[in-house]
C-alpha positions as CSV (number, residue, x, y, z in Angstrom):
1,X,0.0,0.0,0.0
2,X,1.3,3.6,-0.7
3,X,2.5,5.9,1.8
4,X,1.6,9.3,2.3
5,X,4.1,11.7,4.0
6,X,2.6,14.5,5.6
7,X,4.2,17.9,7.0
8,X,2.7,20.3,9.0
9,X,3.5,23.8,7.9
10,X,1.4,26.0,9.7
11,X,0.4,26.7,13.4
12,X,-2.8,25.2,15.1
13,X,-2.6,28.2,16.9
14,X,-6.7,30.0,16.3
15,X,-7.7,26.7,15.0
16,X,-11.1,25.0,15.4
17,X,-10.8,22.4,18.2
18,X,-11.8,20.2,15.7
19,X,-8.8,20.2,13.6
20,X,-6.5,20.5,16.7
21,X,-8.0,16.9,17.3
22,X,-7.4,15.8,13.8
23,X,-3.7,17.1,13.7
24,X,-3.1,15.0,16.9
25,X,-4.9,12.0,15.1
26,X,-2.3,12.4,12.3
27,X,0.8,12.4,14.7
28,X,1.4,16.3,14.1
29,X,1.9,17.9,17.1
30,X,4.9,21.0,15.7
31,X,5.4,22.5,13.2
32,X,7.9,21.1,10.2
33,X,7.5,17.7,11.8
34,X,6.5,14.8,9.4
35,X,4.5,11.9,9.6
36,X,4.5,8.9,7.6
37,X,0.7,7.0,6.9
38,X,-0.7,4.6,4.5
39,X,-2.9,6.1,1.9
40,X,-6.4,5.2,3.0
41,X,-9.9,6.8,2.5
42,X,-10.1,7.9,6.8
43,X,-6.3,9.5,6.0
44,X,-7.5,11.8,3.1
45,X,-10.6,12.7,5.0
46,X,-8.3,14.0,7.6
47,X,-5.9,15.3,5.2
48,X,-9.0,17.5,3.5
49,X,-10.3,18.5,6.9
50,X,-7.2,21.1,7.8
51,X,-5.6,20.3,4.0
52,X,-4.4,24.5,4.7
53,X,-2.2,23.3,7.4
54,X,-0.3,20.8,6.3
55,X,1.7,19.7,3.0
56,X,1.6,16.0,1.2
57,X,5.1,14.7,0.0
């Protein structure tokens, strides 16, 4: 299965608590850090939730 590495690039600072939850779902918890995760339908939900956050490699 493919991989999906994600990067966080902007602060949760002001965020809905929400997407705080989802960005501690996907492992992010600072800035520049990256996660690795299968590609799955529950990942890109995620992903589109705070997609202006964070970067796909």
């Amino acid at each position: 299965m493919a991989t999906l590495k994600i990067k966080q690039i902007k602060s949760r600072i002001r965020c809905p608590k929400d997407q705080k939850r989802t960005l501690d779902a996907l492992g992010l918890r600072k800035l520049n850090r990256v996660v690795e995760h299968d590609d799955t339908p529950s990942i890109r939900g995620m992903l589109e939730k705070v997609k202006h956050l964070v970067i796909v490699e």
